[in-house]
C-alpha positions in Angstrom: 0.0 0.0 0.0 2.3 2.3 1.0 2.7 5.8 2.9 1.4 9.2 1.2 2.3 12.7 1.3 0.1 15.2 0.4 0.4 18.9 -1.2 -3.2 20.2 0.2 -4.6 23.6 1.6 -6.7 22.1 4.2 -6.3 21.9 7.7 -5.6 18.2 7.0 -5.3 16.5 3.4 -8.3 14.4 4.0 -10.9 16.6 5.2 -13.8 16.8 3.2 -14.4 20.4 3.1 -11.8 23.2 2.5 -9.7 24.9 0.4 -9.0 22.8 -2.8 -5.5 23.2 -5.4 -7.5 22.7 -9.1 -6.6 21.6 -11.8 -5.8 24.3 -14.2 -3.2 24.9 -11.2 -1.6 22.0 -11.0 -0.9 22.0 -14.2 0.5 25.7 -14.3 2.5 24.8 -12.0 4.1 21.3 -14.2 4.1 23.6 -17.5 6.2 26.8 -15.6 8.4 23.9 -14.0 11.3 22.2 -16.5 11.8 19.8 -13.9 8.4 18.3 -14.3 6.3 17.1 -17.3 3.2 15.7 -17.7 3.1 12.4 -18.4 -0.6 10.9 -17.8 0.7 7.1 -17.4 3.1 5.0 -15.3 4.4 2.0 -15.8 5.5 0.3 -12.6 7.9 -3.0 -13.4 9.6 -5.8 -12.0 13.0 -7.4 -13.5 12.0 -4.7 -16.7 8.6 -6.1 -16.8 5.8 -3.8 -16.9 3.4 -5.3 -14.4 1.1 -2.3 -13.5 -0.2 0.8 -15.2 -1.5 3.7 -13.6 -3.0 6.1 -16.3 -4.3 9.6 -14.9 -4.8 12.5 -16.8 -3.0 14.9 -14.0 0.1 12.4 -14.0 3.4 14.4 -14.2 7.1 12.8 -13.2 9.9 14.9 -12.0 12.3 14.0 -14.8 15.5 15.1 -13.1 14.8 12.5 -10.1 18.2 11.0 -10.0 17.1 7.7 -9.4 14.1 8.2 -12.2 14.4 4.9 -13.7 14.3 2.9 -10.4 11.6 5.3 -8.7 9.4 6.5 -10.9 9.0 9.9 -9.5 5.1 9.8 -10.3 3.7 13.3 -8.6 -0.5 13.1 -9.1 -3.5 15.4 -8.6 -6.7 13.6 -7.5 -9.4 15.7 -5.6 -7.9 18.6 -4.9 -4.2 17.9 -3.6 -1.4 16.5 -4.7 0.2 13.4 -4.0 2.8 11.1 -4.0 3.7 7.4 -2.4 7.1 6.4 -0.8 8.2 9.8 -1.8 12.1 9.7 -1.1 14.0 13.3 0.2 14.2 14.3 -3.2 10.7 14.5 -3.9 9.9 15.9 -0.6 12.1 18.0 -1.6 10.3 18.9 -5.0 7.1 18.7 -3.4 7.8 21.5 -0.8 8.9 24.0 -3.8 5.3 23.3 -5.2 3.5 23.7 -2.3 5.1 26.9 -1.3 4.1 28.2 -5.2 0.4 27.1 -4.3 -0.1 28.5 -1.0 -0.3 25.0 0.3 2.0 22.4 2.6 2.9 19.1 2.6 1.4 16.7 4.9 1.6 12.8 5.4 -1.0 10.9 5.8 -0.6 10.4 9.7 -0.8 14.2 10.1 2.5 15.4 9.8 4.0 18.2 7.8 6.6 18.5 5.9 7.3 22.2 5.4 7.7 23.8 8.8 
């Protein structure tokens, strides 16, 4: 399953009601950004076998992840936030810069943030 983070305006990333990033803005933020693209599929594998696809249209990678073959370094909207599983420091990293552009945080799914 895994452990998220989340790039969210709300008092906590899975409250119902609140402040939402859309969007048009998350994908602002991937076009302005040369370290991200939009990608709209991943392709997890095993021994260079695909054996999952994930296909979203608000998929983007970071592209300069220096481990990008190995990780992935899928970054998805869904709902209003931003998210990303198992993200190592350099996506934390990555996905502080973006919240900090949106006037949002990063939080993890037990609460914590990321950004302080």
């Amino acid at each position: 399953m895994g452990y998220e983070l989340h790039i969210t305006r709300k008092t906590d990333w899975f409250d119902k009601g609140g402040p939402e990033i859309t969007a048009e803005e998350w994908g602002s933020v991937v076009a302005a950004d040369p370290e991200l693209e939009m990608v709209g599929v991943a392709h997890a594998k095993i021994d260079g076998e695909v054996v999952l696809t994930y296909t979203h249209e608000w998929l983007a990678q970071m592209v300069t992840h220096p481990r990008l073959e190995e990780h992935g370094a899928w970054i998805d909207w869904t709902d209003g936030s931003i998210d990303v599983k198992n993200p190592d420091e350099v996506l934390i990293a990555k996905m502080c810069e973006i919240a900090k552009k949106l006037g949002a945080r990063v939080q993890g799914d037990e609460g914590e943030y990321y950004d302080e």
